[in-house]
LUMSEVO-519434 format. One record per residue (C-alpha): x negated, y, z negated; residue number from 1; residue in one letter. Coordinates in steps of 0.001 Angstrom, whole numbers. Each point is the difference from the previous one (the first is absolute). Last residue first. Layout:
# LUMSEVO-519434
+---------+---------+---------+-----+-----+
:    east :   north :      up :   n : res :
+---------+---------+---------+-----+-----+
:       X :       Y :       Z : NUM :   a :
...
+---------+---------+---------+-----+-----+
This chain:
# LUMSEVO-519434
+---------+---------+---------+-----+-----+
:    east :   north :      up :   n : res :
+---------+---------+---------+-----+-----+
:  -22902 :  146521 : -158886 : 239 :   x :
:   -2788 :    -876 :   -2841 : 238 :   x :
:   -1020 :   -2821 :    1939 : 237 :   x :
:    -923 :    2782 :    2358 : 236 :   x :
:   -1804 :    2165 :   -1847 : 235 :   x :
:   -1980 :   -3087 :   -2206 : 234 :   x :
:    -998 :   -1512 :    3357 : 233 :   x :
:   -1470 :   -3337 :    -779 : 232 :   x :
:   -3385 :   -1471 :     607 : 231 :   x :
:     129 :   -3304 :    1626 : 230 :   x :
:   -2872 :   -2272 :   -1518 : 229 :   x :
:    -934 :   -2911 :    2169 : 228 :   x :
:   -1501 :   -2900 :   -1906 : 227 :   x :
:   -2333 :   -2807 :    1878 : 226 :   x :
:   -1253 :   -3150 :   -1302 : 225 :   x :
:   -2191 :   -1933 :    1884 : 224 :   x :
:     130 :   -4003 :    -870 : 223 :   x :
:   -3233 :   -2867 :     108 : 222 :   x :
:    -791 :   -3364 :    -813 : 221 :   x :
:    1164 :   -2152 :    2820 : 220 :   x :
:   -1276 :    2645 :    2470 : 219 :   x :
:   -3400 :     239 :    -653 : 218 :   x :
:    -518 :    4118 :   -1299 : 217 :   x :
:   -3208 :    1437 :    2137 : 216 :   x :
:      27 :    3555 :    -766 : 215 :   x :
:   -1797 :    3131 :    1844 : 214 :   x :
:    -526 :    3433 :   -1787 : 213 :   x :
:    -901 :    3056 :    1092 : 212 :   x :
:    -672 :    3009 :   -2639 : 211 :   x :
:    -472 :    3502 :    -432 : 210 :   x :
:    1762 :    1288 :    3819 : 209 :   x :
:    -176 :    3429 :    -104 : 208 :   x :
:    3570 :    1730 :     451 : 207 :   x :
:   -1091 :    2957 :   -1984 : 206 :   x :
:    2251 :    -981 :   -2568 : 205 :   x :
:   -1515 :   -3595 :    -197 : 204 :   x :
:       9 :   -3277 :    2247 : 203 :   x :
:     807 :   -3825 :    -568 : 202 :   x :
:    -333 :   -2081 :    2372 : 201 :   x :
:    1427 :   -3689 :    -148 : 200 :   x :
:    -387 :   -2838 :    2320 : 199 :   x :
:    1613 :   -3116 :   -1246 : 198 :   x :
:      37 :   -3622 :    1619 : 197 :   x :
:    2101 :   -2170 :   -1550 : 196 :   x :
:   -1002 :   -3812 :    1216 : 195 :   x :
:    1032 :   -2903 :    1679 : 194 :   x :
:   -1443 :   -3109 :    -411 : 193 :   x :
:   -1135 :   -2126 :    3481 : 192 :   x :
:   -3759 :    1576 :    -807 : 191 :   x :
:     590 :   -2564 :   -2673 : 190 :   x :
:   -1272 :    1555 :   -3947 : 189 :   x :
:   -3001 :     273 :   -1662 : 188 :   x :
:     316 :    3208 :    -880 : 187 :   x :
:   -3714 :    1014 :    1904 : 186 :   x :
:     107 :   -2681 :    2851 : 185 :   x :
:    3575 :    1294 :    1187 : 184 :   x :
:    -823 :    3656 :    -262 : 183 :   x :
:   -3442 :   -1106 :    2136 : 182 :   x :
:    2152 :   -1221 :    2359 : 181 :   x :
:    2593 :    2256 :     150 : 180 :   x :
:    3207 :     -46 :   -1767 : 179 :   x :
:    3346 :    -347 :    1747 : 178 :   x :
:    2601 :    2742 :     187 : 177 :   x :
:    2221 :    1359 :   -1858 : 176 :   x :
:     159 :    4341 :    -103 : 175 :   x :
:    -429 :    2689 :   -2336 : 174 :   x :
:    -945 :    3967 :     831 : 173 :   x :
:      10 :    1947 :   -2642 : 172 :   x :
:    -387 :    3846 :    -539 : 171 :   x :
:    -988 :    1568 :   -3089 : 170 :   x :
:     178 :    3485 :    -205 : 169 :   x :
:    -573 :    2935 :   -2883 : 168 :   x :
:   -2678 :   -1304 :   -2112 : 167 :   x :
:   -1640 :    2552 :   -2949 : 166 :   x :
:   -3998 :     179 :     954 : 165 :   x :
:   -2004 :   -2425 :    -894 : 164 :   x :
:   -3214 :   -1740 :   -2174 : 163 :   x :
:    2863 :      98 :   -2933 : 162 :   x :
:    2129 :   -2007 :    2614 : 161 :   x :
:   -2488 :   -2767 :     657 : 160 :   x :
:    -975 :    -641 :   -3700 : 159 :   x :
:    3387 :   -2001 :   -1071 : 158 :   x :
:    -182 :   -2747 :    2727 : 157 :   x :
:   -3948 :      40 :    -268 : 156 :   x :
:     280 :   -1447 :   -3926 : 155 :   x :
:    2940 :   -2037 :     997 : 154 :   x :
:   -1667 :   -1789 :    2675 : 153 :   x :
:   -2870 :    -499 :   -2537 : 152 :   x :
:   -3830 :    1239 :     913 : 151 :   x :
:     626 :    3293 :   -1185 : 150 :   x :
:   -3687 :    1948 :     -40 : 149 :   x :
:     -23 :   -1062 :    3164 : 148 :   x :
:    2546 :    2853 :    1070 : 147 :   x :
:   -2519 :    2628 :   -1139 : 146 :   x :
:   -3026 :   -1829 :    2002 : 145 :   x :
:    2414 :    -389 :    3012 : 144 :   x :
:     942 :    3563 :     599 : 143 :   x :
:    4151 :    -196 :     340 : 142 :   x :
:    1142 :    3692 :    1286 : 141 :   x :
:   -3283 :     894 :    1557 : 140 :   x :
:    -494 :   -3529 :    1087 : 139 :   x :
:    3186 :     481 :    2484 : 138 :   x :
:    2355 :   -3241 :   -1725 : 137 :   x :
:     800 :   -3289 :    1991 : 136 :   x :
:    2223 :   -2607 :   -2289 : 135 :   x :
:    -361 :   -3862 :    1501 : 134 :   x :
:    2685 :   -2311 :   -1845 : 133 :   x :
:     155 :   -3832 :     467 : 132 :   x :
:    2396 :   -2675 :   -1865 : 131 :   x :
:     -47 :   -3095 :   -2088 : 130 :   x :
:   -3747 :   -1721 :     687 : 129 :   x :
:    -120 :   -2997 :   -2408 : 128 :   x :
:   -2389 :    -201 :   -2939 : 127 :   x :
:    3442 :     747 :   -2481 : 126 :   x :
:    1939 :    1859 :    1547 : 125 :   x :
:   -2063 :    2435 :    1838 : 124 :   x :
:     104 :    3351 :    1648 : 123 :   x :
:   -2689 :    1722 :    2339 : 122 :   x :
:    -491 :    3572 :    -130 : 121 :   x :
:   -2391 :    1216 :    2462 : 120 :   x :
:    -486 :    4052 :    -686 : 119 :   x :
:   -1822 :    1757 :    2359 : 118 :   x :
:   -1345 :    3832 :    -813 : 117 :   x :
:    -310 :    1530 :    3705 : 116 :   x :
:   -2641 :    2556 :    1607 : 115 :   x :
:     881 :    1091 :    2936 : 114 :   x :
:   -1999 :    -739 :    3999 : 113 :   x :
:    3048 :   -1031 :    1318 : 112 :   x :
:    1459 :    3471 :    -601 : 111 :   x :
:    3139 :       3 :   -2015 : 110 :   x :
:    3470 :     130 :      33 : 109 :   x :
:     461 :   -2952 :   -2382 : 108 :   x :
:    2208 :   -2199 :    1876 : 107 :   x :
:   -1688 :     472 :    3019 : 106 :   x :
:   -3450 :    -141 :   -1437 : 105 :   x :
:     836 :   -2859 :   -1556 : 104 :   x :
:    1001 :   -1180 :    3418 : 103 :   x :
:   -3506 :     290 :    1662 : 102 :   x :
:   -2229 :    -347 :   -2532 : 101 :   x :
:    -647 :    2435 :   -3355 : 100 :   x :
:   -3428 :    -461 :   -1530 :  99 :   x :
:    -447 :   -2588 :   -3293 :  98 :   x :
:    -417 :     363 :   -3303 :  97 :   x :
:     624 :   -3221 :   -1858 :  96 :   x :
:    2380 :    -651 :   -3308 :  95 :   x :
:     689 :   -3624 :    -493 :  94 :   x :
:    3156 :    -262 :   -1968 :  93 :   x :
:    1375 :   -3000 :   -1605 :  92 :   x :
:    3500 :    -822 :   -1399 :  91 :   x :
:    1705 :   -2710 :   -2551 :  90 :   x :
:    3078 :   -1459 :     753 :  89 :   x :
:    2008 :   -1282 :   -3266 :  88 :   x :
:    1454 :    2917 :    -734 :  87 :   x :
:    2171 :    -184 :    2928 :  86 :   x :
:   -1073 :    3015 :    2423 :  85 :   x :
:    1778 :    3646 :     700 :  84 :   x :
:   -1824 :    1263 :    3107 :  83 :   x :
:    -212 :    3836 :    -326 :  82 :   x :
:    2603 :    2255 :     836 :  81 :   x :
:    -506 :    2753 :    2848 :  80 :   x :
:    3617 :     441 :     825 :  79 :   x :
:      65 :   -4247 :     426 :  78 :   x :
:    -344 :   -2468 :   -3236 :  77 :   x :
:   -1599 :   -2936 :    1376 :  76 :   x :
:    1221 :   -2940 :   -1924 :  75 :   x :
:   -1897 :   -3042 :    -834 :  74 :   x :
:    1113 :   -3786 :    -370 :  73 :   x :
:   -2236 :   -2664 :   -1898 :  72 :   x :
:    -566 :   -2559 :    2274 :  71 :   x :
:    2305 :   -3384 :      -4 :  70 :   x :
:   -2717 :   -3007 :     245 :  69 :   x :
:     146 :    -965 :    3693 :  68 :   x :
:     106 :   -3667 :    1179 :  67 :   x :
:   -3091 :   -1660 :    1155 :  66 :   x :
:   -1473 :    -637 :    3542 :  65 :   x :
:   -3012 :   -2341 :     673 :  64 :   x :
:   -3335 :     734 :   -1730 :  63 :   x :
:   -2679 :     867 :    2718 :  62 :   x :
:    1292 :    3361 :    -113 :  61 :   x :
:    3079 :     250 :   -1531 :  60 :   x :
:    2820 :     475 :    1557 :  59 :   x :
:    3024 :    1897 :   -2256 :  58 :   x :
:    3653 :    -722 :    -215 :  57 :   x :
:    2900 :    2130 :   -1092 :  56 :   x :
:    -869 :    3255 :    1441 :  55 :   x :
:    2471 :     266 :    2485 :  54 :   x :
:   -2409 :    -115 :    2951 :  53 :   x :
:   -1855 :   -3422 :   -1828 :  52 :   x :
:    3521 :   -1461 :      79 :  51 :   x :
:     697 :     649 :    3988 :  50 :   x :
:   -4184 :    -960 :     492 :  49 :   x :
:    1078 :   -3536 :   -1861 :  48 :   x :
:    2893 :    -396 :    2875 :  47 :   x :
:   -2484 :     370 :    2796 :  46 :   x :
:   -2435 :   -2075 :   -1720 :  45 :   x :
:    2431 :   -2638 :     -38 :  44 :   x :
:     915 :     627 :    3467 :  43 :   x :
:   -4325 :     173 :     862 :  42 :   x :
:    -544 :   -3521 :   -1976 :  41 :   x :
:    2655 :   -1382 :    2089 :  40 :   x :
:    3520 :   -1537 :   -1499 :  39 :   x :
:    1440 :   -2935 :   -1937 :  38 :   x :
:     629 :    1773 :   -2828 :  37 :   x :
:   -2121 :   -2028 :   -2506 :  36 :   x :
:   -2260 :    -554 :    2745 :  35 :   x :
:    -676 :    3397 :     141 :  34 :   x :
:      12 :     536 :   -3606 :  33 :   x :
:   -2700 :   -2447 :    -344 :  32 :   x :
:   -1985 :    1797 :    2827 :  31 :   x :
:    -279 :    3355 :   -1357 :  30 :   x :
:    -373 :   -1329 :   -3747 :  29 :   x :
:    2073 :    -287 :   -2490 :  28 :   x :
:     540 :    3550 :   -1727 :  27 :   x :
:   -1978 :    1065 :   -2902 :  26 :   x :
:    1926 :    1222 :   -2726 :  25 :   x :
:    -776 :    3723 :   -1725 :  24 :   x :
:    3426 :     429 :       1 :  23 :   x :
:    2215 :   -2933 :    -170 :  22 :   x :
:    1031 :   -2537 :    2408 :  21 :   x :
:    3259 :   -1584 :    -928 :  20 :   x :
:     270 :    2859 :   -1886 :  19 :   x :
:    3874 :     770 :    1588 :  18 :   x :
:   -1349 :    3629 :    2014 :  17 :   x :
:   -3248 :   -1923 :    1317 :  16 :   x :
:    2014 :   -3526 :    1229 :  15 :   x :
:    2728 :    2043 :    1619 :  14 :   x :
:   -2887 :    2472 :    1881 :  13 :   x :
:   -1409 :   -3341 :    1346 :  12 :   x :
:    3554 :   -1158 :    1148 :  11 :   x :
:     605 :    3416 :    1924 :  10 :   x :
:   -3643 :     131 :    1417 :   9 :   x :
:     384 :   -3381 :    1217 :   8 :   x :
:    3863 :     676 :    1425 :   7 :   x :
:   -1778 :    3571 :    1601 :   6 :   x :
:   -2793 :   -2276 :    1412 :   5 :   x :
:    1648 :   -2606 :    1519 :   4 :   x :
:    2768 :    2555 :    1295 :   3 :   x :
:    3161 :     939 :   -1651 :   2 :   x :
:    3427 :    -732 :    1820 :   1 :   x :
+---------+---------+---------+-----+-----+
């Protein structure tokens, strides 16, 4: 038998997925639905964290809690593939030179005293926050006054590898988990949401790391794709 706040959540979830509430809907308040249900204000919060978690309901500061509009849906494309986004997201990129810390010099190999190019890419649909990217480069391989020269995503995307050498690794590291507080505050999303976290670095022939990257994708709007290519044995398919 459900709980009080699992047969809430269930009959609130109902009531989304039939347009009885619609997106963009304010729900009653707190204490109206409480009554409604016959329950405490902490049960009925209970069951509204459970809908906030799965990214069907928001809480708005000082506004009450609304249902979600469906976000535009991203895909990161793994092997070193760049985020594909809906055309309808638009991106910006603050470029900053900053000096390696503690684990960006881990991922990057480097002294903490380097030099590194930072990227912050921030996402939007529309004026809301959509997804986070954070790109490290070694300023000899990304000098900001070249790269600002290209103040579109798509304008740095494509000048990054002529300022390189030819890529030979990319290793990537992706796990769930939920975002941190000032992840939560920048996408706008509950710190109960959770997100793709992506660490990627990407290193050349020599085995020098060029790049370190660190994604934010919230969970109700994001996939990873991964292919795995086998390479056949002509000489023995041959037998």
């Amino acid at each position: 038998m459900p709980s009080r706040r699992d047969a809430i959540a269930d009959d609130l979830r109902a009531r989304i997925a039939t347009g009885r509430i619609g997106a963009g809907e304010r729900l009653p308040s707190e204490a109206h639905l409480a009554s409604q249900y016959g329950v405490s204000t902490a049960t009925l919060r209970s069951a509204l964290a459970v809908l906030q978690a799965e990214g069907l309901v928001e809480k708005v500061h000082g506004k009450g809690n609304f249902v979600r509009r469906l976000a535009h849906r991203i895909t990161y494309v793994g092997g070193g593939g760049r985020t594909a986004a809906d055309a309808a997201l638009s991106i910006t990129v603050h470029t900053s030179r900053i000096r390696a810390r503690g684990h960006l010099a881990a991922l990057l190999k480097v002294s903490t005293s380097s030099a590194l190019t930072e990227f912050l890419c921030l996402s939007h649909e529309g004026e809301k926050p959509h997804s986070l990217a954070r790109i490290y480069v070694p300023c000899d391989l990304a000098p900001v006054a070249v790269l600002r020269e290209s103040l579109s995503y798509e304008g740095v995307m494509m000048r990054l590898p002529e300022l390189r050498p030819p890529l030979a690794e990319v290793k990537e590291r992706v796990s769930a988990r939920l975002p941190t507080p000032e992840e939560a505050t920048t996408l706008r999303i509950s710190s109960a949401l959770a997100v793709l976290a992506i660490t990627r670095q990407t290193a050349d022939t020599s085995g020098r790391v060029v790049e370190a990257a660190l994604l934010v994708l919230p969970g109700d709007r994001a996939d990873a794709v991964f292919t795995t290519h086998y390479v056949t044995d002509e000489k023995a398919t041959e037998r």
